[in-house]
C-alpha positions in Angstrom: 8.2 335.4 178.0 9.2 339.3 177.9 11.8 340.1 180.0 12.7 344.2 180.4 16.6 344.6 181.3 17.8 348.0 183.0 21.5 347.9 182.5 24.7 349.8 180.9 24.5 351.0 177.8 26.7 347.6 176.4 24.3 345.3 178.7 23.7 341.9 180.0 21.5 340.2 177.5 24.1 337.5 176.7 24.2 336.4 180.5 21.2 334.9 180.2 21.5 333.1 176.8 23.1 331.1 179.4 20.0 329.6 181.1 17.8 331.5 178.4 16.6 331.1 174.4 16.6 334.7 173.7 14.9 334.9 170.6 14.5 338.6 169.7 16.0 341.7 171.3 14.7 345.2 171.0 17.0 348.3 170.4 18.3 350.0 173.3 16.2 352.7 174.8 17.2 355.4 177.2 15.8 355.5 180.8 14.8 359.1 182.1 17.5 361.7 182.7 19.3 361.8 185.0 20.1 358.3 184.8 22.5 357.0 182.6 21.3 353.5 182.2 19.3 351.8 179.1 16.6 349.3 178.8 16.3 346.4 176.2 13.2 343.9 176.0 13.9 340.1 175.6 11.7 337.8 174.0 13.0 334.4 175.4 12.3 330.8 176.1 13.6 328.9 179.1 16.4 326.1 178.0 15.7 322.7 178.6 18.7 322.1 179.7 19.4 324.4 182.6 17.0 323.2 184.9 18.3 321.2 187.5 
């Protein structure tokens, strides 16, 4: 699955390797002005084991 994060420039990708197989992450890309937040695409798998 592709997953597109809006967050801080230093991000929350690694929260989900928690639940998540994140197999490729893009480079950050800015959102439009005036916000100061980024975007990154995941590539990612769900884990076999977190699932209740």
């Amino acid at each position: 699955m592709r997953i597109r994060l809006h967050s801080s420039p230093a991000g929350t990708a690694a929260a989900l390797a928690h639940v998540l197989t994140v197999n490729r992450v893009s480079q950050p890309y800015p959102d439009r002005h005036p916000s100061t937040r980024h975007r990154i695409y995941l590539d990612a798998t769900p884990r076999k084991d977190s699932r209740p």
